[in-house]
N, C-alpha and C positions, 0 to 999 in steps of 0.2 A: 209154712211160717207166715205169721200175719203180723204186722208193725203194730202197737196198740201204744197209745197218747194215756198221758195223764199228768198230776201235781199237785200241787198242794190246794187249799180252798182259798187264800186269797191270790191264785194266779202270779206270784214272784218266782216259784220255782217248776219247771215242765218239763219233760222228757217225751223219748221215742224208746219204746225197746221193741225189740223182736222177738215173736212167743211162739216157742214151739208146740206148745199144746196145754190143757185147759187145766194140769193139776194144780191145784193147792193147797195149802194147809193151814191147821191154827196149831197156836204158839201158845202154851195156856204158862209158862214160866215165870216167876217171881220179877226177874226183868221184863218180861211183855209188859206187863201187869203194870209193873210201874212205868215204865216208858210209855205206854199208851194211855194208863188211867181207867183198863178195862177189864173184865173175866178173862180174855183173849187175846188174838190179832190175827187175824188173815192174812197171811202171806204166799208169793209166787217166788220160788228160787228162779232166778236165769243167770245164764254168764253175763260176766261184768263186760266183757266185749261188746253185747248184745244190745249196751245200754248207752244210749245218748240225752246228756243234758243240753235241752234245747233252748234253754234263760240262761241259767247259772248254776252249778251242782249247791244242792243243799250244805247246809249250816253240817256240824257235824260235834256228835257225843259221844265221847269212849265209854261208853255201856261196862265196857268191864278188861281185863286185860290184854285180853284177846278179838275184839271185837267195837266197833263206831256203830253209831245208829246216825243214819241221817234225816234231817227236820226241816224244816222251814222257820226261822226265827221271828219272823212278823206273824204269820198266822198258829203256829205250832202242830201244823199237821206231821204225825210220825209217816216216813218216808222209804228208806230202807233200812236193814240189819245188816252186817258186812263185816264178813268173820274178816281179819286179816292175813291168812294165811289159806286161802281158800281162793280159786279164779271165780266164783259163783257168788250170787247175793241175792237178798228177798225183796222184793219192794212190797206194800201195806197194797193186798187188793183194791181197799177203799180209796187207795191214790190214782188209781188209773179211772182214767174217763168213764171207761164202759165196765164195770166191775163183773157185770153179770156172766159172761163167759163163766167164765173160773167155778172149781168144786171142789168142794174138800174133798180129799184122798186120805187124810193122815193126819193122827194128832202129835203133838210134839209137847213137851215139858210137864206130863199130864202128871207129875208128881204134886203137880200143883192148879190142877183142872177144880173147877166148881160145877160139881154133873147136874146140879140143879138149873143150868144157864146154857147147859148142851142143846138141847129140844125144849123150846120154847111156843111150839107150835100152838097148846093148847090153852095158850093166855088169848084175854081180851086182845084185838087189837082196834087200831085208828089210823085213820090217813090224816095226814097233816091239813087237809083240805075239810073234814071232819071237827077241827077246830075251831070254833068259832075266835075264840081271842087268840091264837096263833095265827089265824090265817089273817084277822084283819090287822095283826101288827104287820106279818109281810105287807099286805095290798097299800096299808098309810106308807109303809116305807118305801115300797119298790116297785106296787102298782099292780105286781101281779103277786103268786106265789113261787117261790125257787120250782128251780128244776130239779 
């Protein structure tokens, strides 16, 4: 079991949880989609036991009638999913500090999956540092480039 950090992007909401091991999944459902604004979402189930808010727990959205999504309402990062009748809940990979552990296992909601956005491998890509006008808006603002 390893304790892994994470929270939202402007640092108001943080947690601790403890992870038993590296599966995860995406969520391709008509609610992901809208709740995150994406093709998907990454998410890690663990017990809600497992999970400490170490700011303030997140803002919180009733997604539907069985179910809250938890945000951060200054920056709007999606947080977790949290069926209400469930000891278990998902947090958003991309919320935890170190994302990278984590692999999909498993797809979920895929009635509503976009297969053209599954394997993306063989598009162009760029590093942010590759940019000239993104990179020198970071460096005028912050001096360097994000992490």
């Amino acid at each position: 079991m390893a304790i892994m950090t994470g929270g939202c992007q402007c640092g108001r909401i943080r947690y601790q949880a403890a992870i038993n091991d590296t599966d995860a999944y995406l969520c391709h459902c008509r609610m992901c989609q809208r709740a995150t604004g994406g093709v998907s979402i990454a998410l890690k189930g663990i017990d809600t036991a497992d999970l400490t808010w170490t700011t303030q727990p997140p803002d919180r959205y009733r997604s539907s009638p069985f179910a809250q999504r938890g945000f951060c309402s200054a920056c709007g990062t999606p947080l977790t999913y949290e069926s209400d009748d469930h000891p278990a809940m998902d947090l958003t990979v991309g919320s935890f500090d170190d994302p990278y552990p984590f692999c999909p296992t498993s797809h979920a909601g895929v009635e509503s999956w976009h297969a053209l956005w599954l394997d993306t491998r063989g598009l162009p890509t760029q590093r942010t540092d590759q940019n000239q006008r993104i990179s020198n808006k970071w460096i005028e603002t912050l001096g360097h480039l994000p992490d």
